[in-house]
C-alpha positions as CSV (number, residue, x, y, z in Angstrom):
1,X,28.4,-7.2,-1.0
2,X,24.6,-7.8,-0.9
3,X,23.2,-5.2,-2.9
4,X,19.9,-3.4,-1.7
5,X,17.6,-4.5,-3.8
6,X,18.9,-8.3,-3.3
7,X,18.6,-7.4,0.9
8,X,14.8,-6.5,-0.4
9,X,14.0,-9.4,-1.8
10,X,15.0,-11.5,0.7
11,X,13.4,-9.7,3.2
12,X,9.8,-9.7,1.4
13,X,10.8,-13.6,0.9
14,X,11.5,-14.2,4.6
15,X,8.7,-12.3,5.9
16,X,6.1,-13.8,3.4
17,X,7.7,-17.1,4.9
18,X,7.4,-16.2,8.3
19,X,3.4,-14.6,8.4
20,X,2.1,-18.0,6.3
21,X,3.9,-19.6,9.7
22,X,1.8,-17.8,11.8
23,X,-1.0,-16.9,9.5
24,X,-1.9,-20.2,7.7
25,X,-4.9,-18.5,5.6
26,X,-2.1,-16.3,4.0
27,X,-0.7,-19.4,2.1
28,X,-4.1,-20.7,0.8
29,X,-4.1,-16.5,-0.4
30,X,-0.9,-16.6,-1.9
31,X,-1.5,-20.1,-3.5
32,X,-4.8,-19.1,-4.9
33,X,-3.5,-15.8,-6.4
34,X,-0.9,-17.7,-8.4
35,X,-3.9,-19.9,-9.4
36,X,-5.0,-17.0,-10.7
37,X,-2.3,-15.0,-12.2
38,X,-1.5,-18.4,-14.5
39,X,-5.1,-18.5,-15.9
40,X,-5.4,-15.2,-16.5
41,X,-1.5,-15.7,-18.3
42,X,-2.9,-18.6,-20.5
43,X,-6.3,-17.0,-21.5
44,X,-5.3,-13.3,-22.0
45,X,-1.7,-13.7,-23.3
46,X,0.7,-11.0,-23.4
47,X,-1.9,-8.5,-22.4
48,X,-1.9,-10.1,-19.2
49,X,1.6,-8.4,-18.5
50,X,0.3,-5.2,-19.8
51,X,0.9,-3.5,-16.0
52,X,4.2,-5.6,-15.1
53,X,5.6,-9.1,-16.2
54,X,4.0,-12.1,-14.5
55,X,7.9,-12.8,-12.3
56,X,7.2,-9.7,-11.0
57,X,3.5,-9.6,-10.3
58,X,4.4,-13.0,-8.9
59,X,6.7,-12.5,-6.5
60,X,5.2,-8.9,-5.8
61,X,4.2,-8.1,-2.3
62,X,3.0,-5.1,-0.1
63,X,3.2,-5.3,3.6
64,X,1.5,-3.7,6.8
65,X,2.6,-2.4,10.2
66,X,1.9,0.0,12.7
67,X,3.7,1.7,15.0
68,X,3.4,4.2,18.0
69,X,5.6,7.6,18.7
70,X,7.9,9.2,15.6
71,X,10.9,7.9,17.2
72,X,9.8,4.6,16.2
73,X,8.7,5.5,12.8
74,X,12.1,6.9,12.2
75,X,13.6,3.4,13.1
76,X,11.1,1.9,10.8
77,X,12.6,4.5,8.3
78,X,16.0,3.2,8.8
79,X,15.5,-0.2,8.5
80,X,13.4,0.3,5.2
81,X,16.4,2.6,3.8
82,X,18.8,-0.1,4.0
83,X,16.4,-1.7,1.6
84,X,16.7,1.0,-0.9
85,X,12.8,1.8,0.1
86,X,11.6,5.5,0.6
87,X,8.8,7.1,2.2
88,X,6.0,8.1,0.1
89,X,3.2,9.2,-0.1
90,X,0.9,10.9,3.1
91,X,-2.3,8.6,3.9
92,X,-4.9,10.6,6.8
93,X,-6.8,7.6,7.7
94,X,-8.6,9.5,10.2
95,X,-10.0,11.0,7.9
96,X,-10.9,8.4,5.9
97,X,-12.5,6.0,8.0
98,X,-15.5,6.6,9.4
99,X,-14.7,3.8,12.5
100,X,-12.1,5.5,14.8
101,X,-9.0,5.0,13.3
102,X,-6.7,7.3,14.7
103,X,-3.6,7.0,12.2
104,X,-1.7,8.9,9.9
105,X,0.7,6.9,7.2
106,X,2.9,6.7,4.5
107,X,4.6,4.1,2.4
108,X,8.2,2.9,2.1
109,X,9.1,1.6,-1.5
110,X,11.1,1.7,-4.2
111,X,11.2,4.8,-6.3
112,X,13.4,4.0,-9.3
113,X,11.7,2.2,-12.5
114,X,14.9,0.1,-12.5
115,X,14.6,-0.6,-8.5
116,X,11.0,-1.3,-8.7
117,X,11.5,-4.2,-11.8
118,X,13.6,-5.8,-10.0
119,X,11.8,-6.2,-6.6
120,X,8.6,-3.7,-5.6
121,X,8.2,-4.1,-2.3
122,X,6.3,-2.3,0.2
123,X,5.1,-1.3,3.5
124,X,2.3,0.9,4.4
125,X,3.2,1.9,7.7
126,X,0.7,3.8,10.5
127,X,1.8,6.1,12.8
128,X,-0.4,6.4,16.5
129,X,-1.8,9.9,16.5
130,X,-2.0,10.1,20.4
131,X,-1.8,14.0,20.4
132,X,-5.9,14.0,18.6
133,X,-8.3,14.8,21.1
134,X,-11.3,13.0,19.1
135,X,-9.7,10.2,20.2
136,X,-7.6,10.5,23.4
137,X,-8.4,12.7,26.6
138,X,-5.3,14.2,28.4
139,X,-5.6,11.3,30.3
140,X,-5.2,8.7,28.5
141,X,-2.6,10.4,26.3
142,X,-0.6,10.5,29.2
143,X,-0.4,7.0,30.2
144,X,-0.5,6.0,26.6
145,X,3.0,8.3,25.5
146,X,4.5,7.0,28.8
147,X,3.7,3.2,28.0
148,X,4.9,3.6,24.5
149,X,8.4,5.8,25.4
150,X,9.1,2.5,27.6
151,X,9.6,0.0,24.9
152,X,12.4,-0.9,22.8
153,X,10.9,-2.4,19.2
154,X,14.2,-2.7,17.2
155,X,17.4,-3.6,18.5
156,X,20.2,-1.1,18.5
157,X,22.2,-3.8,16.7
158,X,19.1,-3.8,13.7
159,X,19.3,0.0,13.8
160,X,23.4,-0.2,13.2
161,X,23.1,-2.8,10.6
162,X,20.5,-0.5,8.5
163,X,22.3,2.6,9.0
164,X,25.5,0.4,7.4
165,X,23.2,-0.9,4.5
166,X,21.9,2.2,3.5
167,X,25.6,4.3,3.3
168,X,27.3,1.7,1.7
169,X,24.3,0.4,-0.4
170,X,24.4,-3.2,1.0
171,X,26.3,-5.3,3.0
172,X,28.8,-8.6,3.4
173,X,27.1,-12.0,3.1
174,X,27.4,-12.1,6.9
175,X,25.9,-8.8,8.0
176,X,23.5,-9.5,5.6
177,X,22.3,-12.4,7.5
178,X,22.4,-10.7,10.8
179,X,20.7,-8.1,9.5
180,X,17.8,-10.0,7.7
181,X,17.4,-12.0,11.2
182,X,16.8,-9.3,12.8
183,X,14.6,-7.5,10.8
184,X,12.1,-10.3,10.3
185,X,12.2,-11.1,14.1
186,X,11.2,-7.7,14.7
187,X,8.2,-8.0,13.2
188,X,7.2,-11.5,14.9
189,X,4.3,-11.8,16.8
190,X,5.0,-11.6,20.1
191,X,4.0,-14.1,22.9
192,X,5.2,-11.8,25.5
193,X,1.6,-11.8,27.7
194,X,-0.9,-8.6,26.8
195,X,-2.1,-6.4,30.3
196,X,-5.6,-7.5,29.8
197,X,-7.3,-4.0,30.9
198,X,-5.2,-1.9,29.4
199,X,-5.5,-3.4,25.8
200,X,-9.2,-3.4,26.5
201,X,-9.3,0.4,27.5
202,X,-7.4,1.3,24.2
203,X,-9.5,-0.8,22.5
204,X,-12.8,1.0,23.1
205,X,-11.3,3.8,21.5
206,X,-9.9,1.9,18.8
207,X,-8.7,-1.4,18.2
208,X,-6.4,-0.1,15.9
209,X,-4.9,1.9,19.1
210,X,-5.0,-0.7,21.5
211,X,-3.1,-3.0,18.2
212,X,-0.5,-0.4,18.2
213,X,-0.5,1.0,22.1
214,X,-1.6,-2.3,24.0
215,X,1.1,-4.1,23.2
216,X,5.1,-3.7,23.8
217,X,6.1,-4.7,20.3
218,X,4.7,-4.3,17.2
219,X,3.9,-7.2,13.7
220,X,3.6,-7.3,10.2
221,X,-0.4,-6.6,10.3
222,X,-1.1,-8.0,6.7
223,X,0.6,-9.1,3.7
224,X,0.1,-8.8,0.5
225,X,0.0,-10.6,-3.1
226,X,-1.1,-8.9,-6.0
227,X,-3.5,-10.9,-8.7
228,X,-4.7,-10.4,-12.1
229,X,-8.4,-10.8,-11.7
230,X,-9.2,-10.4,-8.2
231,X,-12.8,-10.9,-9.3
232,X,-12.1,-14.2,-9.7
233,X,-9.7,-14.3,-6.8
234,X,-12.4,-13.5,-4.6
235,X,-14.6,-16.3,-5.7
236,X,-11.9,-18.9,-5.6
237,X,-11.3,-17.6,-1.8
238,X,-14.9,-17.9,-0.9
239,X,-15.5,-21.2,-2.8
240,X,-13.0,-22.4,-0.6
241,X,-14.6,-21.4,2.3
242,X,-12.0,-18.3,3.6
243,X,-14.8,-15.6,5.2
244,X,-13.9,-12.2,3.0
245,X,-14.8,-9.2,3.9
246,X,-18.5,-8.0,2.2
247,X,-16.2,-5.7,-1.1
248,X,-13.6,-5.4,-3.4
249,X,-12.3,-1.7,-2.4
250,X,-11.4,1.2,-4.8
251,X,-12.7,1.5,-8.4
252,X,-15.2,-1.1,-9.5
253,X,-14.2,-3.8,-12.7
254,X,-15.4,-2.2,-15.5
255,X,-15.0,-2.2,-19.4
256,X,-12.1,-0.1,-19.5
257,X,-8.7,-0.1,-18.2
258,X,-7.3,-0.9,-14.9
259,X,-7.0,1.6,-13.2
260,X,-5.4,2.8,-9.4
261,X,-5.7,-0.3,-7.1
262,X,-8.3,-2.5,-5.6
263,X,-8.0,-4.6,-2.6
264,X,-9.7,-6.9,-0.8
265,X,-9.0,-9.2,2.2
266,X,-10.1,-12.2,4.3
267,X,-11.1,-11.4,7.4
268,X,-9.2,-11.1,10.5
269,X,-8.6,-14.2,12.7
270,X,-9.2,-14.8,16.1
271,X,-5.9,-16.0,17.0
272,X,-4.3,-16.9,20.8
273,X,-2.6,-14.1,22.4
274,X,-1.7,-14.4,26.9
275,X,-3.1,-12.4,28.5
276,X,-1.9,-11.1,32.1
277,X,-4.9,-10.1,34.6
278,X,-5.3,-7.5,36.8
279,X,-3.5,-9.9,39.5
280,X,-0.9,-10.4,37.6
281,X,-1.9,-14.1,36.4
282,X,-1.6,-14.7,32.5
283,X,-4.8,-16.8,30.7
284,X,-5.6,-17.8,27.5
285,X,-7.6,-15.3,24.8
286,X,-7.7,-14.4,21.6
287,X,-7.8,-11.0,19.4
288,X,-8.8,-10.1,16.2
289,X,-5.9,-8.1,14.4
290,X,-4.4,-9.5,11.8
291,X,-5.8,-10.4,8.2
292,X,-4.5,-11.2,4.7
293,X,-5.4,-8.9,1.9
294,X,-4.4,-9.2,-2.0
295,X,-4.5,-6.3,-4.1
296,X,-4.9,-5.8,-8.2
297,X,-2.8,-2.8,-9.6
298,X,-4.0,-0.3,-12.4
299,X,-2.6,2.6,-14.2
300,X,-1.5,5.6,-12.2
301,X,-3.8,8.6,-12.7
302,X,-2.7,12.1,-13.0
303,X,-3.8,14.8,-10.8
304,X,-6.4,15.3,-12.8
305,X,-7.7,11.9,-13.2
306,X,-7.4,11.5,-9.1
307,X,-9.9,14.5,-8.9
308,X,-12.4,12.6,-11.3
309,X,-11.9,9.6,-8.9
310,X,-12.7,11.2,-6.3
311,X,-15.8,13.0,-7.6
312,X,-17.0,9.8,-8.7
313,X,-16.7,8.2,-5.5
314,X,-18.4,11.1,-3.9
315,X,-21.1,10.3,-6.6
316,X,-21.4,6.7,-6.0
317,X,-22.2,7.8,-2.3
318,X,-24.8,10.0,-3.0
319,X,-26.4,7.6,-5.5
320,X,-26.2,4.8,-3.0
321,X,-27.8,7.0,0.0
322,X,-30.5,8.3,-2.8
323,X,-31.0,4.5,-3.4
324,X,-30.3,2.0,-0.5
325,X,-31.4,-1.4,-2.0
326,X,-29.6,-0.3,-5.5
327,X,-26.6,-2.6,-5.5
328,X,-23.3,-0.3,-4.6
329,X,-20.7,-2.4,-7.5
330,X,-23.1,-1.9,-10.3
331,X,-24.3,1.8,-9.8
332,X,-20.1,2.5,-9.8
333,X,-19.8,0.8,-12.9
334,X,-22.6,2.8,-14.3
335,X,-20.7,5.8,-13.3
336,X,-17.5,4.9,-14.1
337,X,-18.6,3.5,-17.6
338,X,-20.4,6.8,-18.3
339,X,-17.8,9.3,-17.4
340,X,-14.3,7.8,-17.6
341,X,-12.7,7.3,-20.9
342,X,-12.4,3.4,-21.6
343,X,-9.2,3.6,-23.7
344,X,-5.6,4.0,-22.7
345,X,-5.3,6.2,-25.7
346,X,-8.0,8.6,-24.5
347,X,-6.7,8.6,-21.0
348,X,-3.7,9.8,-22.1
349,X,-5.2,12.4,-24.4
350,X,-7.2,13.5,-21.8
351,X,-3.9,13.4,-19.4
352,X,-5.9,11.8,-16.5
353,X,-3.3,8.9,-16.8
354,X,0.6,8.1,-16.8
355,X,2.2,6.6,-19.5
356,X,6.0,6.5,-20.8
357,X,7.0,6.4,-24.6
358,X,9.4,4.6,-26.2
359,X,10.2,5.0,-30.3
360,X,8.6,2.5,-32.2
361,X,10.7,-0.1,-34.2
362,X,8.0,0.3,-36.9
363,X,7.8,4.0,-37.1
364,X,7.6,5.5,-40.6
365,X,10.9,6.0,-42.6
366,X,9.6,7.7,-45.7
367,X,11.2,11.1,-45.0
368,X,7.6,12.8,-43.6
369,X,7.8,15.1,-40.8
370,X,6.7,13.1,-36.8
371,X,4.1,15.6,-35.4
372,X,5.5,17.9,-32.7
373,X,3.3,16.5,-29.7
374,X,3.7,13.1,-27.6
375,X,0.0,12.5,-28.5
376,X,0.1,13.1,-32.2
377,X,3.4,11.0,-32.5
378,X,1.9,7.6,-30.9
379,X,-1.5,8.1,-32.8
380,X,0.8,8.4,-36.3
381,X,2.5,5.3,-34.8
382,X,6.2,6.9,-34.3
383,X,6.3,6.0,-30.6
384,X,4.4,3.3,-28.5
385,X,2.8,4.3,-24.9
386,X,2.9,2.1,-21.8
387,X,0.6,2.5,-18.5
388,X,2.9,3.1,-15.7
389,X,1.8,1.0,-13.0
390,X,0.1,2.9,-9.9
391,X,2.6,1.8,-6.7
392,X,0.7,3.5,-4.3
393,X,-2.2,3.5,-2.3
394,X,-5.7,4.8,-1.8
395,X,-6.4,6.7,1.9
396,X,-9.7,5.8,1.5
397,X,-9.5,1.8,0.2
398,X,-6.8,1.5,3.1
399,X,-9.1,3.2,5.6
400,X,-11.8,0.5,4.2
401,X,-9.8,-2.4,4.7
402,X,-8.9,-1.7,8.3
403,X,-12.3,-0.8,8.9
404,X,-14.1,-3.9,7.6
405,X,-11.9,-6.0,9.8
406,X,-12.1,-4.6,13.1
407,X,-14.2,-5.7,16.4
408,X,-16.3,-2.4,16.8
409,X,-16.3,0.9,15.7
410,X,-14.8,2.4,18.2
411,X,-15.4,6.4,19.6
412,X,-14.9,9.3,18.6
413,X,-15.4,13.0,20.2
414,X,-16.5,15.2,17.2
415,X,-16.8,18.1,19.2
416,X,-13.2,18.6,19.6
417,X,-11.0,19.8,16.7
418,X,-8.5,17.3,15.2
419,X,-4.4,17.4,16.1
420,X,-2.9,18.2,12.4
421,X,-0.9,16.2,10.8
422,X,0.5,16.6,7.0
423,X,3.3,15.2,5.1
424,X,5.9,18.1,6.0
425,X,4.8,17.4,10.1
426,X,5.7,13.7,8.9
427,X,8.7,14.2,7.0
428,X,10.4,16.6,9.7
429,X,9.5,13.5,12.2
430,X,11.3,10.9,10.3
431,X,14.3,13.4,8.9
432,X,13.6,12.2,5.6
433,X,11.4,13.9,2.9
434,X,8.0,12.1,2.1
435,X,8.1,12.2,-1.3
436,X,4.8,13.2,-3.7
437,X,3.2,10.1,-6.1
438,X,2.8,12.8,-8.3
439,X,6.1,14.5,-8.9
440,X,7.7,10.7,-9.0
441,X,5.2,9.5,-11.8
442,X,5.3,12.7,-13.6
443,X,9.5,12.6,-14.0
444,X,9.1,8.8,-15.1
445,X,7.0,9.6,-18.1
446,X,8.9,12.8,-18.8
447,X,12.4,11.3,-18.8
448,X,10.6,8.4,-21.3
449,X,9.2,11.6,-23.4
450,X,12.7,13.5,-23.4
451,X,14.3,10.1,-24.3
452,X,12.5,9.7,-27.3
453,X,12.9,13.3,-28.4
454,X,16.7,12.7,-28.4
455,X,16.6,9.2,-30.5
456,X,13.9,10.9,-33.1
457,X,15.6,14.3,-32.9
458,X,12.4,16.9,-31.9
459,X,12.1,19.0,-29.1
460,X,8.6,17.3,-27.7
461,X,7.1,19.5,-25.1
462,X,5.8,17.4,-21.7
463,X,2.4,17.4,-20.4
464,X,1.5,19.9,-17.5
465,X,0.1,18.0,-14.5
């Protein structure tokens, strides 16, 4: 048998393989991210592969797609679960964006620590909200439901591989094969030709509707390396001459910590797509949809420390509209450097941060009592703290991203109140539960605390988040 996590890893391999095929830029991404990662390796040292060992940050990837009606997101659900990759996580990037982007999303990964060493991919995958009327008259919702109810984006032979993979937690070398195949071909681009007007009606609503809608199958939208210093990642790209897009989202580089996720991206390409006319000839054009984006990952922040993100975000905008010429990166490192602890040990006093504990080697063995609380026992040197890695994503840096790379802002009708969607609306579509970041970060750093409370013999009480 092929174990899941071995199907994973073959899969992120095969699709990295495929999109530098049909996105060229993505290898020159790719190539200068590992450019990176070894620098920063041979200048930092071990503290490098504070957040993750370099094999892993190497080979690390996140990817993108989109699709249309539930029934397709529950495919995409399948598919992902014979991967050993769950859904987490609810993303309103309707919200978020201030273009029309008329999504809602989530993210399949691993969940385990264990699963997530060993191969963390992911896929941030965007659902079509067709019932919003901000976005889609009764009209157009119509034709739009009808077009997408009409097409068939994963074979039933895909669909009956997965289901396989996921009871029996892998599969022969053969179905493995068949099923890897398929999977990647499904998210192909696809040279089947585009209905010209239709595309274009979708797409002054959104091109991120007519991406999704105009089309009768769907792609991998963007993939994703992760760097060590993608400061310096962004240089290197725009030394070379790749056109990125104007910022580096989420927090800014600062003197502390990593912390969360920033992303960036090269622009999207015009690339050829057929395109059928009105009289049912096909020409040559080109569209705008799909980009390369590379991401650094932080330390995941507690509910708490989310809420102080947030506010500081909302304080950054308020600065930056008080101040227009003031430069937007420096007046958030002001912020940040003035009101976020800068160490990992005060983060985790302040419990605005995740870490897990493991009994120091070193600890003291001269018969004196350990202090009674997780903080007091790492500060007296009996157990040592590591950041768990944040393995999410940001509504708000996600929203950015898509925003900054599409053809026009697209419409909106404010007047009308939007459809609602939440995580329990999304986990009843897909029959699976979306799981909270929260809960999942919170039980890794408990079962670490209770862990060490066993080996050292002390009933250490967990923090409340």
């Amino acid at each position: 048998m092929i174990s899941q996590w071995r199907l994973r890893a073959a899969f992120a391999a095969r699709l990295s393989e495929m999109y530098g095929r049909e996105v060229p830029a993505y290898n020159t991404l790719v190539d200068v991210s590992r450019e990176v990662n070894e620098d920063t390796l041979r200048a930092q040292g071990a503290d490098a592969e504070r957040l993750g060992s370099i094999g892993r940050v190497t080979a690390e990837r996140h990817g993108a797609i989109r699709v249309g009606t539930p029934t397709e997101l529950r495919h995409v659900a399948r598919i992902f679960g014979a991967l050993g990759m769950r859904p987490v996580g609810f993303y309103d990037l309707r919200e978020a964006a201030a273009s029309a982007v008329p999504v809602v999303s989530t993210a399949f990964r691993p969940v385990d620590a264990d699963e997530l060493a060993r191969n963390p991919f992911r896929v941030f995958t965007s659902l079509l909200t067709p019932a919003d009327p901000r976005f889609f008259d009764a009209d157009l919702r119509s034709r739009l439901e009808t077009f997408l109810a009409g097409r068939e984006l994963f074979l039933p032979e895909l669909l009956a591989l997965a289901e396989r993979a996921e009871a029996e937690r892998g599969l022969s070398d053969d179905q493995a094969e068949r099923f890897l195949h398929l999977a990647v071909q499904a998210f192909e681009l696809s040279p089947e030709p585009i209905d010209r007007a239709w595309y274009q009606e979708l797409e002054t609503v959104s091109a991120v509707a007519a991406d999704i809608g105009g089309v009768r199958s769907t792609h991998i939208n963007h993939l994703t390396p992760r760097v060590l210093d993608i400061d310096e990642l962004y240089r290197r790209m725009t030394d070379r001459g790749i056109e990125m897009i104007d910022t580096i989202q989420g927090p800014p580089g600062w003197r502390g910590p990593d912390l969360l996720l920033r992303q960036t991206s090269f622009r999207a390409l015009a690339e050829p797509r057929a395109l059928r006319l009105a009289d049912g000839s096909v020409t040559r054009g080109a569209l705008r949809v799909r980009f390369g984006e590379v991401e650094a990952r932080g330390i995941a922040l507690t509910p708490a420390g989310r809420a102080l993100y947030d506010r500081l975000l909302t304080l950054v905008d308020d600065e930056a509209a008080r101040r227009p010429a003031a430069d937007r990166t420096e007046v958030a490192r002001g912020l940040w450097d003035a009101h976020v602890p800068a160490t990992e040990r005060e983060l985790a006093a302040q419990e605005l941060a995740y870490f897990t504990y493991r009994a120091a080697p070193d600890r003291p063995r001269n018969g004196t009592q350990p202090p009674s609380t997780i903080g007091g026992l790492e500060a007296r040197g009996w157990v040592v703290a590591e950041p768990v890695v944040y393995e999410d994503f940001l509504p708000r840096s996600a929203a950015g991203i898509f925003q900054s790379n599409l053809s026009g802002e697209g419409s909106r009708d404010t007047g009308q109140e939007g459809a609602a969607y939440d995580s329990d609306w999304l986990s009843g579509a897909i029959d699976r539960e979306v799981l909270d970041p929260f809960a999942l970060y919170a039980h890794q750093q408990n079962l670490s605390i209770t862990r060490v409370g066993r080996e050292l013999g002390l009933d250490i009480a967990a923090p409340q988040h």
